[in-house]
TIVO-138748 format. One record per residue (C-alpha): residue number from 1; x, y, z. Coordinates in steps of 0.001 Angstrom, whole numbers, plus 500000, padded with zeros to 6 digits. Layout:
<sites>
> NUM; X; Y; Z
...
</sites>
This chain:
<sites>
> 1; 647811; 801126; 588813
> 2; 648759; 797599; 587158
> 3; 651815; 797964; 585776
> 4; 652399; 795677; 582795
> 5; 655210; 793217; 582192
> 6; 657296; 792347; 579239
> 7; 657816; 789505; 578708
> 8; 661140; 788231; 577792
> 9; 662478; 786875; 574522
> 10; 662507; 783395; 574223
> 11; 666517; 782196; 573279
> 12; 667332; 782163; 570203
> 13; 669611; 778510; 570722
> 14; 671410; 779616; 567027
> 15; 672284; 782769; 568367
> 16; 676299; 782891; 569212
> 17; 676950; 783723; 573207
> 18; 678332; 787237; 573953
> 19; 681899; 788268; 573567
> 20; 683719; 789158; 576716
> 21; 684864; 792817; 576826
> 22; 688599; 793286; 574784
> 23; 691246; 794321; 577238
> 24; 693145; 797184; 576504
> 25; 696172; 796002; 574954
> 26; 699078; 796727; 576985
> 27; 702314; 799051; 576430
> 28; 704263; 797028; 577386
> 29; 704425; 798637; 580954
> 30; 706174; 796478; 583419
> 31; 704522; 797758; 586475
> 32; 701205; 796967; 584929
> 33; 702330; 793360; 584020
> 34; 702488; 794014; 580369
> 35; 705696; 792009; 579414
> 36; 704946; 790193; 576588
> 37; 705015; 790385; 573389
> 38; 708565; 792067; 573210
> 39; 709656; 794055; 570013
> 40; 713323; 792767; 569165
> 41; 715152; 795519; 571059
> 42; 713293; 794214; 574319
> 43; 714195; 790583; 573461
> 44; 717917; 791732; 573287
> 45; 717531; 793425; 576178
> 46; 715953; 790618; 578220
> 47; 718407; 787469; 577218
> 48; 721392; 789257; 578596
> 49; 721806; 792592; 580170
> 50; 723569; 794824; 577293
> 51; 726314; 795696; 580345
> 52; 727599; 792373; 580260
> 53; 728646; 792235; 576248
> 54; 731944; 794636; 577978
> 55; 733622; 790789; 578792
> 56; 733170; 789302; 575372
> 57; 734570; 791873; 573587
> 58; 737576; 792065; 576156
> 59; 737939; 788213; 575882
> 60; 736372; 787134; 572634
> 61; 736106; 789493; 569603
> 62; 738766; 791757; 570423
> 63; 740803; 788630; 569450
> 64; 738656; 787170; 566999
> 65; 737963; 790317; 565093
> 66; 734664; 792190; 563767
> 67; 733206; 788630; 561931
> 68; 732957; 787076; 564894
> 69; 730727; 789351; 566843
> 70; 726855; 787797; 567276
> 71; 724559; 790455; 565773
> 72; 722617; 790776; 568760
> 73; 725567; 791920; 570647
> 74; 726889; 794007; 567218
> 75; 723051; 796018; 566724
> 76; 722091; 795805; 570193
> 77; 724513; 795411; 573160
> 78; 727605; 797166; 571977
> 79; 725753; 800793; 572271
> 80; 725626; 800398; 576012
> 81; 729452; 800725; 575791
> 82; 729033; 803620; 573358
> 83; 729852; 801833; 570378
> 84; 728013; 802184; 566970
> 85; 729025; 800357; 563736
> 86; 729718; 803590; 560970
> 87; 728174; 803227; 557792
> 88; 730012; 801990; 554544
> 89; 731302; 804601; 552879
> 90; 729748; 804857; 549119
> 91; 726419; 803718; 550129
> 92; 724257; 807149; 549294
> 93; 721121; 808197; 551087
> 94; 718595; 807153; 548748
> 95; 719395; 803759; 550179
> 96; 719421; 804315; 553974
> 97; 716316; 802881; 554352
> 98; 715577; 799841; 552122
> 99; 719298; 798055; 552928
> 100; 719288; 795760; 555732
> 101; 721371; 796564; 558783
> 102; 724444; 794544; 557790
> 103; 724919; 795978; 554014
> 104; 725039; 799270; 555351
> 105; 727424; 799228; 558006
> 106; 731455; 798841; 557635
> 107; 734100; 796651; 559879
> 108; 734536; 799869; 561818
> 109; 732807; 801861; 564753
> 110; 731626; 805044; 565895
> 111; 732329; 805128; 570185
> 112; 731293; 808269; 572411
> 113; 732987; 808918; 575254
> 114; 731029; 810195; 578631
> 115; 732118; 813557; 579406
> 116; 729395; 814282; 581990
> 117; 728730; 817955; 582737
> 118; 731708; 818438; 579990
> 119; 734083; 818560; 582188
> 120; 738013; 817563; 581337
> 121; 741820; 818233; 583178
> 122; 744224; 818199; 581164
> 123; 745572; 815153; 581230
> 124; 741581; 813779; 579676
> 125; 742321; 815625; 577043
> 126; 745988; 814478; 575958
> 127; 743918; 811074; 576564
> 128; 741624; 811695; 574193
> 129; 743793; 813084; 572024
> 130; 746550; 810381; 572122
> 131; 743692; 807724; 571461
> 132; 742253; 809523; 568425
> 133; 745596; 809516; 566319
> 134; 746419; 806047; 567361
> 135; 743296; 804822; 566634
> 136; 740370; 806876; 565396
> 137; 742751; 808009; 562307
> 138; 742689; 811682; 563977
> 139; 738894; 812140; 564148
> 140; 737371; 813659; 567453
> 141; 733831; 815401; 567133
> 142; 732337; 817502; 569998
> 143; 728843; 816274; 570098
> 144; 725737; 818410; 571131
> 145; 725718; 816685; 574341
> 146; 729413; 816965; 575324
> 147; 730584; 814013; 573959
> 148; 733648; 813311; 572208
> 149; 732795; 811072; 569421
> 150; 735738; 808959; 567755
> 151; 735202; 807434; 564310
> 152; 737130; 804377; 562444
> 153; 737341; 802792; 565731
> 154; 738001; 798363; 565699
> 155; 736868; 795841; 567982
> 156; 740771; 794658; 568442
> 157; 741652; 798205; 569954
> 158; 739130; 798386; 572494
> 159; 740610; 796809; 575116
> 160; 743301; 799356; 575159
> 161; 741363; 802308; 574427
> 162; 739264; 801893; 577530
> 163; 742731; 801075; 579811
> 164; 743858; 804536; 578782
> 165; 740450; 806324; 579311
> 166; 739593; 804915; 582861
> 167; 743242; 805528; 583688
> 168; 742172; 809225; 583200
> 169; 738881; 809022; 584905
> 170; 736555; 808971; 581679
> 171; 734430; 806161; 580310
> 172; 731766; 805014; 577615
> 173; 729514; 803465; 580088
> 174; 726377; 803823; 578421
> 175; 727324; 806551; 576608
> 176; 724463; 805319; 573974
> 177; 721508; 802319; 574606
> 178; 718052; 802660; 576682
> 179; 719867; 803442; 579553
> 180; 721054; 807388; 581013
> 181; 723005; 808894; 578832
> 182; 725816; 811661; 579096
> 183; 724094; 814336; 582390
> 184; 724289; 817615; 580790
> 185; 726040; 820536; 582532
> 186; 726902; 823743; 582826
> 187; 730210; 824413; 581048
> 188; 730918; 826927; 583777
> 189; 729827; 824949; 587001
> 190; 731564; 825840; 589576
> 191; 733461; 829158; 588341
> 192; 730576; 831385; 586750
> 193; 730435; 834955; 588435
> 194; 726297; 834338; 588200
> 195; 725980; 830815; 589657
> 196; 724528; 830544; 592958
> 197; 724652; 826789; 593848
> 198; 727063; 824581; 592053
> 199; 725230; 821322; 590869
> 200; 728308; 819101; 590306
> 201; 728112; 817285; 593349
> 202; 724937; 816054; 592151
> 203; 726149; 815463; 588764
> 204; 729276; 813308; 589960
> 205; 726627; 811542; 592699
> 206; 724431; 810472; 589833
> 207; 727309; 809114; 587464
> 208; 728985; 807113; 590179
> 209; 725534; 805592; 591950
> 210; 723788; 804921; 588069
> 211; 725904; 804874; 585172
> 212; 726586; 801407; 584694
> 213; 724250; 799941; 587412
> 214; 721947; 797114; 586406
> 215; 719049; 798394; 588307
> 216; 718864; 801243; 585812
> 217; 720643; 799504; 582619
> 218; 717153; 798110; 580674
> 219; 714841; 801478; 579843
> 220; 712346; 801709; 577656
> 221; 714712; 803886; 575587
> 222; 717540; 806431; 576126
> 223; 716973; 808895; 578948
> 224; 718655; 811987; 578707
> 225; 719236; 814836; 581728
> 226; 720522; 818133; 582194
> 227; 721412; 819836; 585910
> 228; 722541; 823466; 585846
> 229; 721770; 826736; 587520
> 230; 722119; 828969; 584582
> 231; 719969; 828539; 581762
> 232; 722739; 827402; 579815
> 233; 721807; 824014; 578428
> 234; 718709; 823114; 576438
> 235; 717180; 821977; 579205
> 236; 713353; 821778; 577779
> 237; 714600; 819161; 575520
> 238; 715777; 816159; 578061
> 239; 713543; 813485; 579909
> 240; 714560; 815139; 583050
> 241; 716392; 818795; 583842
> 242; 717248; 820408; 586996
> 243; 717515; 824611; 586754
> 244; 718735; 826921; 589379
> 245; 716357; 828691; 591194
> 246; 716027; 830715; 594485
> 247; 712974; 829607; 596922
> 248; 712018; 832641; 598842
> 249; 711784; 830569; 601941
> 250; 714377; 827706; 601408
> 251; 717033; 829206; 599372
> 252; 718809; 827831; 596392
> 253; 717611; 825062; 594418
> 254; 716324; 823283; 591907
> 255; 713203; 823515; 589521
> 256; 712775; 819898; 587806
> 257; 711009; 819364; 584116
> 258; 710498; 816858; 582636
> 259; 708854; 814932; 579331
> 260; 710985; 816595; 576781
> 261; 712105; 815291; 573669
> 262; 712608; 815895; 569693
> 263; 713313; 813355; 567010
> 264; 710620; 812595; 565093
> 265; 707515; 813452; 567620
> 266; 709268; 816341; 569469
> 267; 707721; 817663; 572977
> 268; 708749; 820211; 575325
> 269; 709831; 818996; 579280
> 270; 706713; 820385; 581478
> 271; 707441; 821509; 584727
> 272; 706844; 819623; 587497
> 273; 706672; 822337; 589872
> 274; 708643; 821224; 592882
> 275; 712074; 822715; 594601
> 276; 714612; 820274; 595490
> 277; 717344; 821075; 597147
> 278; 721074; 820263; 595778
> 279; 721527; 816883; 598342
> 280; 718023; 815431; 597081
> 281; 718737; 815883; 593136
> 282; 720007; 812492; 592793
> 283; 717681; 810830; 594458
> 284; 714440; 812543; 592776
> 285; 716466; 811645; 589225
> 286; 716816; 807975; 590457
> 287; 712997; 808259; 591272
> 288; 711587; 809863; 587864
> 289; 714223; 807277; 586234
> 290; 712311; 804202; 587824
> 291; 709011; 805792; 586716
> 292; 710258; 805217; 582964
> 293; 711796; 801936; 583909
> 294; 708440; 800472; 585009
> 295; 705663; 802609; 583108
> 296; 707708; 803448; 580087
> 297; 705490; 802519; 576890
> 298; 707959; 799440; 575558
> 299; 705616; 797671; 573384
> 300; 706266; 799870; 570360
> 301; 710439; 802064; 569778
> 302; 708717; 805155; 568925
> 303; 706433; 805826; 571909
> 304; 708935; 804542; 573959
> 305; 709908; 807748; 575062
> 306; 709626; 809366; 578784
> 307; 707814; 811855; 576593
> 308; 704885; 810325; 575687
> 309; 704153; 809201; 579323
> 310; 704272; 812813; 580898
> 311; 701881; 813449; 577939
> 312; 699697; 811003; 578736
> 313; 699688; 811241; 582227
> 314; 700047; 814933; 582532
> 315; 702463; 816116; 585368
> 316; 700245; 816558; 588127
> 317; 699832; 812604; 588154
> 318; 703657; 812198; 587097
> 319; 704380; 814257; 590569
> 320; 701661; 811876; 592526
> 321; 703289; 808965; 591658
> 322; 706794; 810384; 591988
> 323; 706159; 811361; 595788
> 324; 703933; 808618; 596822
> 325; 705463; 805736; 595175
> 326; 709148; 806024; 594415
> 327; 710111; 809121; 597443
> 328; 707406; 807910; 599710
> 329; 707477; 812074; 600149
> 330; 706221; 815092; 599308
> 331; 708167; 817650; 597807
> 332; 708283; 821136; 597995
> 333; 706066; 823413; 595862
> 334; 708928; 825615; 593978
> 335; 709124; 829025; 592385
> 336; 709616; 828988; 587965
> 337; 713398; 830151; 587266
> 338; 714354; 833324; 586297
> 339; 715642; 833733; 583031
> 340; 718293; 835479; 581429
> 341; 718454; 838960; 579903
> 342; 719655; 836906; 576826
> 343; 720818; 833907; 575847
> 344; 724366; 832667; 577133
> 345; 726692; 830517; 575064
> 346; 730052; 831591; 576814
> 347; 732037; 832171; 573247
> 348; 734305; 835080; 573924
> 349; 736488; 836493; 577075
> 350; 734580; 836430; 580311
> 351; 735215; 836760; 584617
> 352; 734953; 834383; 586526
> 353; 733859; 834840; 590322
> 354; 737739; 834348; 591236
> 355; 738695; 837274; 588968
> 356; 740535; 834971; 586524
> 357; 739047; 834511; 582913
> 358; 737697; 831568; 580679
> 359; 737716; 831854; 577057
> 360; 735043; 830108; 575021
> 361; 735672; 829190; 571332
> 362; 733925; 827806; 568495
> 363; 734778; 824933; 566131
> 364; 732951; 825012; 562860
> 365; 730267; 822816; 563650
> 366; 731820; 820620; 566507
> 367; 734343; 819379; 563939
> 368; 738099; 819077; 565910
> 369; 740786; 816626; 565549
> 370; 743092; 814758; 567621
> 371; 745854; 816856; 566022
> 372; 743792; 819815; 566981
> 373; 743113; 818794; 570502
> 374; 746471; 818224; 571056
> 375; 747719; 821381; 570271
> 376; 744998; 822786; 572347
> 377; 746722; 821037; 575072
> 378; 749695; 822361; 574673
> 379; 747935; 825917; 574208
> 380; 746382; 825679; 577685
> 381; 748666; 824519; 579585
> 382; 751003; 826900; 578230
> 383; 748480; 829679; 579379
> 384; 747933; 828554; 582805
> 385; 745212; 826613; 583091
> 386; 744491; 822583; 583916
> 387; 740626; 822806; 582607
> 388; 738904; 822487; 579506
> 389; 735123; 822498; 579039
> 390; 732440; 821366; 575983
> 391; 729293; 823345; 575832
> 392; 725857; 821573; 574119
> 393; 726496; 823710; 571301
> 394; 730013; 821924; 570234
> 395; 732087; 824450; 571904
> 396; 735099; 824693; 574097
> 397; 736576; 826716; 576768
> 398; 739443; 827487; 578485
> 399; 738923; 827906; 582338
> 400; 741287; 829814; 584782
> 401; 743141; 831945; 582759
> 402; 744810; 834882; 583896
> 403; 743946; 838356; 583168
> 404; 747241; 839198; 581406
> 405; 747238; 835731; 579363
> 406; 743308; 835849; 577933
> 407; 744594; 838247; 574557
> 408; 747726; 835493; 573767
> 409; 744986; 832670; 574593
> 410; 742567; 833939; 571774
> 411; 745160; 834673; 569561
> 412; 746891; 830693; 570266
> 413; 743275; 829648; 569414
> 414; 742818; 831236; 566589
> 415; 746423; 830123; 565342
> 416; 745255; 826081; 565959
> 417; 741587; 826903; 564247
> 418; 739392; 827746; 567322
> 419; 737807; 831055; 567545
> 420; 736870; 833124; 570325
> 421; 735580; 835832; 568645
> 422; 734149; 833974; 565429
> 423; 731372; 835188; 562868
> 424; 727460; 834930; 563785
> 425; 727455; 832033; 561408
> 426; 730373; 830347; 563053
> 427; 729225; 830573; 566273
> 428; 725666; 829856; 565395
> 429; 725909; 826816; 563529
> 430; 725651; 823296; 564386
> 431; 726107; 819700; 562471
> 432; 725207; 816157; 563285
> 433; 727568; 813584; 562592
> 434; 725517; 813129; 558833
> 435; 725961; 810227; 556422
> 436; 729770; 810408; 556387
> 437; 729556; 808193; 559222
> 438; 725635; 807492; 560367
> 439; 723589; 804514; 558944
> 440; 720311; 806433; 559516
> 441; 721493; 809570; 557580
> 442; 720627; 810464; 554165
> 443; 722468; 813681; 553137
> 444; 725972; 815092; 554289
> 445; 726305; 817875; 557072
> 446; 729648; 818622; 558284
> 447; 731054; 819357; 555043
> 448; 727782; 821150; 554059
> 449; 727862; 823206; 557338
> 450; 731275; 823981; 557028
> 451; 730645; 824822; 553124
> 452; 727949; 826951; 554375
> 453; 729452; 829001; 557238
> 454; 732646; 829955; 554608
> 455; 729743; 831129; 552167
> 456; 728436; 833469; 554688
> 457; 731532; 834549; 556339
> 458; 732302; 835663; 553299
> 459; 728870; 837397; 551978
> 460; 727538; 838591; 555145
> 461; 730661; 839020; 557134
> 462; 729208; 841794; 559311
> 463; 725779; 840139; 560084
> 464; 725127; 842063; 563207
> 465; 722297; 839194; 564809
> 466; 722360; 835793; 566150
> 467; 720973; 833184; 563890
> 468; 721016; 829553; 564801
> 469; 721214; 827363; 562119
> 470; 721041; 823290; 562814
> 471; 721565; 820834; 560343
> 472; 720412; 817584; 560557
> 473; 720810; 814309; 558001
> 474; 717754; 812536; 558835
> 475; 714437; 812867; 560415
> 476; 715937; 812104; 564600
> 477; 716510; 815602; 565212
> 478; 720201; 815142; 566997
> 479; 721038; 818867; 566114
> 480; 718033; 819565; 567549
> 481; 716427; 821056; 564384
> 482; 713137; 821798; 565158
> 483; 714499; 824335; 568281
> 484; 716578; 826379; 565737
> 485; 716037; 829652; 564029
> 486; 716721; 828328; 560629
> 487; 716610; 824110; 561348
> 488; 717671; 821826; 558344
> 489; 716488; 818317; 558363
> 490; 717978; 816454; 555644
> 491; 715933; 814612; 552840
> 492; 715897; 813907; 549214
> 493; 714550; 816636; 546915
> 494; 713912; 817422; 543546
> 495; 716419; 819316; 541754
> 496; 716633; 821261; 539088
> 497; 716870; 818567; 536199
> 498; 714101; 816362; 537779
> 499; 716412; 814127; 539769
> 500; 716740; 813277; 543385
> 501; 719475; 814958; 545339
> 502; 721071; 815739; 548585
> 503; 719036; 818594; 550220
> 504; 716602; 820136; 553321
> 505; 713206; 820194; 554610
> 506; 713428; 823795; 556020
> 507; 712382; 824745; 559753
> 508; 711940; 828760; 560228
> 509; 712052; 830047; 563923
> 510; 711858; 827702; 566552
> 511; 713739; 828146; 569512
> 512; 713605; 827618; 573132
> 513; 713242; 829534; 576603
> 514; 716618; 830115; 577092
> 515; 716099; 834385; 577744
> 516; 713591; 836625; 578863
> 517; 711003; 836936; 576107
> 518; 711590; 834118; 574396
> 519; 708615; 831368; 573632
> 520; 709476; 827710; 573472
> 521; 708340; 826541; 570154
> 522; 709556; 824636; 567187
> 523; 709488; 825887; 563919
> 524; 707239; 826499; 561291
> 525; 707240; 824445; 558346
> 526; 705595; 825814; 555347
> 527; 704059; 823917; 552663
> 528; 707025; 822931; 549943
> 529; 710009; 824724; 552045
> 530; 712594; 822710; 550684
> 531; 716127; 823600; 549277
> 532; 718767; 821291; 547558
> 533; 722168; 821089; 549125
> 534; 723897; 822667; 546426
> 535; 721377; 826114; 546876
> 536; 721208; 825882; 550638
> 537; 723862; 828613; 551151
> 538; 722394; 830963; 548876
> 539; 718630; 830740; 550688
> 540; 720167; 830952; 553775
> 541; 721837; 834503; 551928
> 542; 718579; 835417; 550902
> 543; 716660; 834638; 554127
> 544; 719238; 836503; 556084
> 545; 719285; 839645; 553764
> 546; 715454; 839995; 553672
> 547; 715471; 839649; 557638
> 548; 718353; 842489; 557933
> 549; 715924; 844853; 555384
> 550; 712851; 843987; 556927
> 551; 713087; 843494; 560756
> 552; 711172; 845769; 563647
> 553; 713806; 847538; 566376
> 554; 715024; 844952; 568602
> 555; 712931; 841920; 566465
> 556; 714433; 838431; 566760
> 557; 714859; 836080; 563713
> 558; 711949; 833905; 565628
> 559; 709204; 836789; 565912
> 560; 710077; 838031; 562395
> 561; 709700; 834447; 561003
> 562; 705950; 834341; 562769
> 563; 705527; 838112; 561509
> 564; 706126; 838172; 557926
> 565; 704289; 836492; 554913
> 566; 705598; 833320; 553654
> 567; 706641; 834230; 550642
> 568; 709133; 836486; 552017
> 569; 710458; 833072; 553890
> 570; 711202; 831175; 550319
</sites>
């Protein structure tokens, strides 16, 4: 059978010729060749590597004072020695964002200081505490990530504040910046009755090889880790966490997760489902590190996250590329850790494996003093011991204390403002720095916290449950808000006269898998949950009440949140 032909259409010669398929426009992904364009953090980054603005201010504006700092080096560079400028007192936070950069911030800086694993002797601490009345004007916050965190700090005095902290062993070495950031730890590395392997070899390994190398000193963004056996740090949270676990054919070890993040698009770290044992931990961080290094998304600052790559890529690729392209390995298939009966914070009296005691106290929301710290100094010491620890909750403790000497240690504490057996809402309760000092926050939250812990200390003295409560003065989540039974992200509302004021977008039962029946998750958000400042203590009341009169036998704050109708959440 014929078969027919078509015949083809003549050219239309006005016709215009055929556009060439758009390429995907890149992320700005250096192992894909995507350099260009750069946002203005990347342009920073690439005319001079932040590690090198450490000589001028040594040799220039340490003499020449804060107006002669470039701007580049004042927004950009500086943070990769862990300084921040503070923001201008007066300015309130209905102007945080619509002032430019420079009318917001004040002659003065906010500096963290690297306390990896939270780890300090004795003589770190009279260093830190020396430096914060000479020069911070006695301020000294423990951080959420074991930092200390000076305020009021000037360029002129830098020179001499680092002298005093290397002579002690500490540093600031990107203690903020795209670069790795403070390695989480176990307060009780090394001394817990419950820990099989300690991971502070590791820790120590990865601080000496890294911090402060230029191979690893231009990330996308910040990269945040955490390396303990016990499930003692927020580990779902970081780019990249090691957790102790036993592999039934290898032994101890560690399970690795990574991806997680909060701020404004939070995400949980995914396993990645390997063991490593304790001598390959550094190296597997250095490899996951140069994954984010060369496919980190740098095009735009808020997918610049390791976070949104693991989502992207999921983590079966993530492992693929891991082991074929940065190990040249394969790793072991691991075992998920086992997780506590309940969560561990390590407030309170406990044994160590050598018999001795540490004793864990609680700040009102990570607020000390160099005063303070001194005197704890002096209190430890006195007692015994050479060690002090911070948790990521903006606690302390006291390692190595005797048997006889733990009562006289808790009652020294409690005579210098540190509790070891504090109220729920003490211990529960945690503050970013807020706009006291931050130029992204727009409502106070020390003084609120503290303001709200006295209010329910004093109401609900003997609330019998543990209630987190996080308060955070902007959207970035540093309190980790969303993760928190009762999380308070701080925002302008509506009060009762019409006007804008200082108050809360509220966050009901999130929480992480820190125990045995616990679900990750963050927390809910209902439709119009918002409280002013001024009536944030009595909600939290009311909430707290209502969950004491209406909870199941055993029921966490978290399940009764998902449980109950929302109005009996408002």
């Amino acid at each position: 059978m014929a078969v027919s032909s078509i015949p083809a259409r003549p050219e239309d010669p006005t016709a215009r010729p055929a556009r060439p398929p758009r390429r995907p426009r890149g992320e700005g992904q250096w192992a894909l060749g995507h350099r260009e364009p750069l946002n203005p953090n990347e342009r920073i980054k690439k005319d001079d590597d932040p590690l090198n603005v450490r000589a001028r201010i040594e040799n220039i504006y340490a003499h020449r004072g804060f107006a002669s700092i470039d701007p580049q080096d004042l927004r950009g560079r500086f943070r990769w020695w862990g300084l921040y400028t503070q923001r201008k007192a007066g300015i309130d936070g209905g102007r945080t964002a619509v002032l430019e950069p420079h009318e917001l911030e004040d002659e003065f800086f906010m500096l963290r200081v690297r306390i990896d694993g939270g780890q300090l002797s004795l003589a770190q601490l009279r260093v830190i505490a020396d430096i914060s009345r000479e020069f911070a004007r006695d301020t000294a916050d423990i951080t959420d990530r074991q930092n200390i965190q000076y305020h009021w700090i000037r360029v002129e005095d830098m020179p001499e504040i680092w002298r005093r902290l290397e002579s002690v062993g500490l540093q600031t070495t990107e203690a903020c910046g795209d670069c790795p950031r403070i390695v989480l730890g176990s307060p009780v590395a090394g001394v817990a009755r419950d820990e099989v392997l300690d991971p502070t070899p590791a820790i120590d390994e990865i601080v000496a090889r890294y911090v402060g190398d230029k191979q690893f000193s231009n990330l996308p963004r910040k990269f945040k880790t955490s390396i303990s056996w016990l499930v003692d740090t927020p580990y779902e949270s970081n780019d990249i966490a090691f957790l102790g676990v036993d592999h039934p054919e290898h032994g101890p070890g560690f399970d690795v997760w990574v991806g997680g993040g909060l701020s404004t698009n939070p995400m949980l770290a995914q396993r990645l489902g390997v063991w490593v044992p304790l001598a390959e931990v550094p190296d597997v961080w250095a490899g996951v590190v140069g994954i984010f290094r060369d496919y980190g998304y740098r095009r735009l600052r808020n997918r610049a996250r390791l976070k949104f790559l693991v989502a992207d890529w999921g983590v079966e690729r993530f492992r693929e590329v891991l082991e074929k392209d940065y190990l040249g390995r394969t790793l072991l298939d691991g075992p998920a850790p086992t997780l506590p009966s309940k969560p561990i914070d390590h407030v309170g009296v406990h044994e160590q494996a050598d018999g001795r005691h540490y004793v864990g106290a609680a700040p009102v929301v990570g607020r000390v003093s160099g005063a303070q710290l001194s005197q704890l100094a002096d209190v430890v010491e006195a007692h015994g011991s050479d060690r002090v620890r911070l948790t990521p909750y903006q606690k302390l403790l006291v390692l190595d204390v005797p048997s006889a000497r733990t009562e006289s240690l808790v009652d020294a504490l409690r005579g210098i403002g540190l509790e070891a057996r504090p109220s729920a809402w003490r211990r529960g309760t945690m503050a970013c720095t807020g706009i006291e000092y931050c130029k992204l926050a727009i409502v106070e939250t020390k003084a609120r916290g503290e303001e709200l812990v006295a209010r329910l200390e004093q109401r609900l003295r003997d609330f019998d449950a543990d209630i987190s409560i996080h308060i955070n003065g902007c959207p970035n989540a540093c309190a980790r808000t969303q993760v928190a039974d009762i999380g308070l992200k701080g925002q302008l509302v509506v009060g009762p006269d019409g006007r804008q004021v200082e108050g809360f977008q509220v966050h009901l039962g999130g929480g992480l898998g820190m125990a045995q029946g616990q679900t990750a998750g963050f927390g809910r958000k209902l439709r119009g949950l918002k409280t002013t400042a001024e009536e944030l203590p009595e909600y939290v009341e009311r909430l707290a009440r209502r969950y004491l009169a209406g909870r199941g036998e055993g029921e966490t704050f978290a399940n009764w949140v998902i449980r109950v109708d929302e109005e009996e959440l408002r």
